[in-house]
The first five atom37 places (N, CA, C, CB, O) and aatype in JSON, in Angstrom:
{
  "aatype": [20, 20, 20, 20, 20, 20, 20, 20, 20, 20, 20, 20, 20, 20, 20, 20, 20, 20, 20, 20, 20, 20, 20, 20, 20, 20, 20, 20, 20, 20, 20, 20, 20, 20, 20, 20, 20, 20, 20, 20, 20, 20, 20, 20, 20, 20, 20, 20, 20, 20, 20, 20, 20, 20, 20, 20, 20],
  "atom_mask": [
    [1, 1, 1, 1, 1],
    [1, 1, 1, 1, 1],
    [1, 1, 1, 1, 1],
    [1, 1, 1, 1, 1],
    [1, 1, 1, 1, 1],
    [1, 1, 1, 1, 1],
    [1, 1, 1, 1, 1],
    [1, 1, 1, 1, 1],
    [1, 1, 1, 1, 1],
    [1, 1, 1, 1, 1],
    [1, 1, 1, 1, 1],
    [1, 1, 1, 1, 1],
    [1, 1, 1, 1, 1],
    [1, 1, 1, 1, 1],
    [1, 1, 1, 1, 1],
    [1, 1, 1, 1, 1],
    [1, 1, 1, 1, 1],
    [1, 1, 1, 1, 1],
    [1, 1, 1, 1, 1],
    [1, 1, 1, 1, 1],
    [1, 1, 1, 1, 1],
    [1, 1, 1, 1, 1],
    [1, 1, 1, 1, 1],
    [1, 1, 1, 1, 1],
    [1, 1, 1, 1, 1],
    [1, 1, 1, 1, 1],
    [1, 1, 1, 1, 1],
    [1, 1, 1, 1, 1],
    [1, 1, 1, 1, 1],
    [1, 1, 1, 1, 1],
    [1, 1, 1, 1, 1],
    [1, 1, 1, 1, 1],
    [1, 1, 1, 1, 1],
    [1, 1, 1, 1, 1],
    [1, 1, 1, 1, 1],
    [1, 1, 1, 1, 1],
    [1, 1, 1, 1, 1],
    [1, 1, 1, 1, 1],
    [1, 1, 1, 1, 1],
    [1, 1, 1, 1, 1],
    [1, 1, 1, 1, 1],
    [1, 1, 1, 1, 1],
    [1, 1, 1, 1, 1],
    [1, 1, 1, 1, 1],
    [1, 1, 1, 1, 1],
    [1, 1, 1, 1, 1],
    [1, 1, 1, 1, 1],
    [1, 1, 1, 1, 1],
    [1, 1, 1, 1, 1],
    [1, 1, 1, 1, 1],
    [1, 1, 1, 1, 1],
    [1, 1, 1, 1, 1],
    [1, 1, 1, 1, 1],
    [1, 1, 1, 1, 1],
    [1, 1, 1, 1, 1],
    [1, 1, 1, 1, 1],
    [1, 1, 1, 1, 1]
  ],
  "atom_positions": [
    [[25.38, -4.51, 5.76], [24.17, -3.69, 5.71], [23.5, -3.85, 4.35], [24.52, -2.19, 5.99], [24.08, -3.91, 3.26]],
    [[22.26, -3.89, 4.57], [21.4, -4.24, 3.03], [21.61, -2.61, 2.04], [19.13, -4.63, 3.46], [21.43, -1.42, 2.29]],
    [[21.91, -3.12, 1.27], [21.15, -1.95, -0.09], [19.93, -1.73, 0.04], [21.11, -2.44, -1.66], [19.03, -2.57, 0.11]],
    [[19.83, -0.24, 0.08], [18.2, -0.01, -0.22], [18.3, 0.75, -1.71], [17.29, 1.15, 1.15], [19.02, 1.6, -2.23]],
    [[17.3, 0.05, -2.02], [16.97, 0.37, -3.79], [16.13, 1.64, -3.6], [15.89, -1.04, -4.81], [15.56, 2.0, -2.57]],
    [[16.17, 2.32, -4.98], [15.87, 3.72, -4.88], [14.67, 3.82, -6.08], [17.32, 4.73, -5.14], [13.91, 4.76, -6.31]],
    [[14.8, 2.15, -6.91], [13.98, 1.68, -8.03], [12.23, 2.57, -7.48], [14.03, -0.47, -8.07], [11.59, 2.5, -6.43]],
    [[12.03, 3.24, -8.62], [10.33, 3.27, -8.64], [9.9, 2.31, -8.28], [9.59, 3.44, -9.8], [10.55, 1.32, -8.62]],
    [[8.45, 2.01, -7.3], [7.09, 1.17, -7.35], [7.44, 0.43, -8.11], [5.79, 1.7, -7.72], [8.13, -0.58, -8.23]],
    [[6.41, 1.6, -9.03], [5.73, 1.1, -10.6], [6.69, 0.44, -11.44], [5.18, 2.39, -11.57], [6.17, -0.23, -12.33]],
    [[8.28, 0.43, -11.41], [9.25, -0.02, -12.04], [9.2, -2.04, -11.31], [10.76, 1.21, -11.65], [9.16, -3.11, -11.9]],
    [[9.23, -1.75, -10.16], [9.19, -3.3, -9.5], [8.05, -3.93, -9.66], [9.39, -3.39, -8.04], [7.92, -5.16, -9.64]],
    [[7.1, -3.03, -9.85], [5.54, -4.05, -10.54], [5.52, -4.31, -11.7], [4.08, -3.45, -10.52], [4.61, -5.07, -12.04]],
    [[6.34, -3.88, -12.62], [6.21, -4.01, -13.94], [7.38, -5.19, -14.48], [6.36, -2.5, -14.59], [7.22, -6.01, -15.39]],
    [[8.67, -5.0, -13.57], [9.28, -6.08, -13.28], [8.75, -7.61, -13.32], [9.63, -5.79, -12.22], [7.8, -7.93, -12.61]],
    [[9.3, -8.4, -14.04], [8.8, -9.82, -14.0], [9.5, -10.86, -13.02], [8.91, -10.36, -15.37], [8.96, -11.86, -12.55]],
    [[11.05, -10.34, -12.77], [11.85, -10.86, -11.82], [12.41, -10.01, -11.04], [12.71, -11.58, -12.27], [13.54, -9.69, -11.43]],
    [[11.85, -9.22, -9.51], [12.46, -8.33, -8.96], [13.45, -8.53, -8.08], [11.74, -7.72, -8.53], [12.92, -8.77, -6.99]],
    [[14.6, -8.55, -7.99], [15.44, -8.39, -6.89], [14.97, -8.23, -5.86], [16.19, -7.58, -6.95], [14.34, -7.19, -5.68]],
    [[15.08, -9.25, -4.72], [14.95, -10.06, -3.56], [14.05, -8.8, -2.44], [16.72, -10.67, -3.0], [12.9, -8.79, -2.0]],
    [[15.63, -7.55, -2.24], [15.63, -6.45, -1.82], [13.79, -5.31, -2.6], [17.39, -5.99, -2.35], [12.81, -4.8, -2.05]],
    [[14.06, -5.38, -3.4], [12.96, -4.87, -4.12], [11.62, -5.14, -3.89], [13.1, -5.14, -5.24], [10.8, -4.28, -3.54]],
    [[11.31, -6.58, -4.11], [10.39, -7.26, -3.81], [9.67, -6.73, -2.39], [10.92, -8.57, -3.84], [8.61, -6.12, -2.25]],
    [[10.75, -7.23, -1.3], [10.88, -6.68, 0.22], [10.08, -5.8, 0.32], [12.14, -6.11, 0.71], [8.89, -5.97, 0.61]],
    [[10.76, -4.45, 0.03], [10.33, -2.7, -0.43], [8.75, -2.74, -0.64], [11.16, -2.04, -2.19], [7.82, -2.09, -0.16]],
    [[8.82, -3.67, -1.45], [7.03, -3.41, -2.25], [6.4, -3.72, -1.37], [6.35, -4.3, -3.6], [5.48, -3.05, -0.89]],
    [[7.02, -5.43, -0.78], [5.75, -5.62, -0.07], [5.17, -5.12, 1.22], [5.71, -6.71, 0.07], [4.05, -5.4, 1.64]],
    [[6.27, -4.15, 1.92], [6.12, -3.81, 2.83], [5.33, -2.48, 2.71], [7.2, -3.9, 3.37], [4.69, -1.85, 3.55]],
    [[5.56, -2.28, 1.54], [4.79, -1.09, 0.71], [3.24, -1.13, 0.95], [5.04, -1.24, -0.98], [2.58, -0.44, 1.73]],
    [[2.79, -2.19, 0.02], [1.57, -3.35, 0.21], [0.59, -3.14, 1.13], [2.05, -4.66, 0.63], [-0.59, -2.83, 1.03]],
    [[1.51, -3.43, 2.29], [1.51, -4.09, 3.71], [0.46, -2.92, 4.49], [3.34, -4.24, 4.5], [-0.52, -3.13, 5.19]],
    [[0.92, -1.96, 4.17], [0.15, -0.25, 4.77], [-0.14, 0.49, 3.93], [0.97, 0.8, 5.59], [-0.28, 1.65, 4.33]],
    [[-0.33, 0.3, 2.75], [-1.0, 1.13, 1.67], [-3.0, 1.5, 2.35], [-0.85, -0.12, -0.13], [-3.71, 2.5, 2.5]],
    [[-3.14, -0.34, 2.6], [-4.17, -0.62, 2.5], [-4.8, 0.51, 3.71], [-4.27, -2.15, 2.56], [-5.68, 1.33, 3.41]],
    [[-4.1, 0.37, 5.35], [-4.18, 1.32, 6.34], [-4.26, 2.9, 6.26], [-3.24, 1.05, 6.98], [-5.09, 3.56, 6.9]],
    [[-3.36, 3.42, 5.46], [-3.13, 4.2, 5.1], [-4.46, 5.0, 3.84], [-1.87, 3.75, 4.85], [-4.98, 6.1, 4.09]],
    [[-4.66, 4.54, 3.11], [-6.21, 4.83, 2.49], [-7.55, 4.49, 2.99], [-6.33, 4.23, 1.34], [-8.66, 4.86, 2.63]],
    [[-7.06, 3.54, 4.09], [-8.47, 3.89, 5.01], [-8.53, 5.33, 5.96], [-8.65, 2.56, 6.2], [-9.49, 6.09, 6.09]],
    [[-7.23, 5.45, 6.55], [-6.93, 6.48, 7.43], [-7.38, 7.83, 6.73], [-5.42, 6.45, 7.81], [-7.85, 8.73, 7.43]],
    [[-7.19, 8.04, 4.98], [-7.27, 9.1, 4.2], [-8.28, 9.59, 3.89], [-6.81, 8.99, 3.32], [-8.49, 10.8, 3.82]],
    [[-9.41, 8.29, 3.57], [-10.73, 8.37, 3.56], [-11.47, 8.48, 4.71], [-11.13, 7.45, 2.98], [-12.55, 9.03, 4.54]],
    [[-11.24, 8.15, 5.76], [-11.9, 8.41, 6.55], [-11.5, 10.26, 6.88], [-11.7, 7.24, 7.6], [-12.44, 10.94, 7.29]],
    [[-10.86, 10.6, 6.78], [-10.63, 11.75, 6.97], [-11.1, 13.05, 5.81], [-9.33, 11.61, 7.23], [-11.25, 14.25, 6.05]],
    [[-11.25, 12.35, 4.58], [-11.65, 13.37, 4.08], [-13.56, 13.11, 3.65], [-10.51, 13.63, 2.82], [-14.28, 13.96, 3.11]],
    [[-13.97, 11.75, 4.07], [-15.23, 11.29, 4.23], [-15.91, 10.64, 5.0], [-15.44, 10.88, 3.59], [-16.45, 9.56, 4.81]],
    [[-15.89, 11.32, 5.95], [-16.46, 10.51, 7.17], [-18.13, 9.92, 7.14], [-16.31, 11.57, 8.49], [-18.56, 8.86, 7.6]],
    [[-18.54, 10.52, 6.73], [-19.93, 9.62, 6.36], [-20.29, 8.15, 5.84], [-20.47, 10.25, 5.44], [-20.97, 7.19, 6.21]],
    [[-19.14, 8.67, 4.36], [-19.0, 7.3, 3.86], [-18.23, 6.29, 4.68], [-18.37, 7.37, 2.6], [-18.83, 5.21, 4.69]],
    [[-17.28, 6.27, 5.27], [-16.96, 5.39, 6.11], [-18.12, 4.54, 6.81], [-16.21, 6.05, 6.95], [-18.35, 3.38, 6.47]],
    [[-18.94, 5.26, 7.96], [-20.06, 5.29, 8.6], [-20.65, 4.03, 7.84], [-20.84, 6.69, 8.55], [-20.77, 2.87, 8.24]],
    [[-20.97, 4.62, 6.62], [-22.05, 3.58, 5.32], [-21.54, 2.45, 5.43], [-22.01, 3.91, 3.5], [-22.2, 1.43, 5.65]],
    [[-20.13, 2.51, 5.27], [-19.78, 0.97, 4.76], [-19.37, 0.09, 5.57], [-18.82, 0.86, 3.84], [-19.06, -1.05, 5.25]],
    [[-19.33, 0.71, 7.09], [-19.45, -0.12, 8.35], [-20.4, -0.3, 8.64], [-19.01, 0.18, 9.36], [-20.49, -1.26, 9.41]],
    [[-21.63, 0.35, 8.31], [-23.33, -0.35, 8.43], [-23.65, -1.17, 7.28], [-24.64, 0.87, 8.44], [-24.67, -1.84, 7.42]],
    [[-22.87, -1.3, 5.88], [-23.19, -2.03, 4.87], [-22.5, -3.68, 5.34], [-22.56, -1.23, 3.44], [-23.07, -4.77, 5.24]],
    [[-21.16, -3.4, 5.85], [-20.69, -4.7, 5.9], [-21.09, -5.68, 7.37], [-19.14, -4.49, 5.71], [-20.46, -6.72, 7.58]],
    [[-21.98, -5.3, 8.13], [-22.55, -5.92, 9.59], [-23.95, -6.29, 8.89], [-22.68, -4.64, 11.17], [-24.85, -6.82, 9.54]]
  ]
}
């Protein structure tokens, strides 16, 4: 069974060589950050959302 690291984020970004496991963590981190702050914003600004789906068409 893998180790799960308990390392801060900000400790593995600041890292220059992260352990394999670590790396993993982040990127999966990464991976739905991006989803996840759309989901946030749209919820606490729905207008602006609106804007920037008529800005980017």
């Amino acid at each position: 069974m893998a180790r799960v690291s308990r390392v801060p984020l900000a400790f593995i970004l600041s890292s220059k060589n992260p352990r394999p496991e670590d790396k993993r963590r982040l990127d999966e981190f990464m991976a739905t950050f991006r989803e996840r702050s759309k989901a946030k914003i749209a919820k606490q600004f729905p207008p602006l959302l609106d804007e920037l789906h008529k800005e980017s068409q």
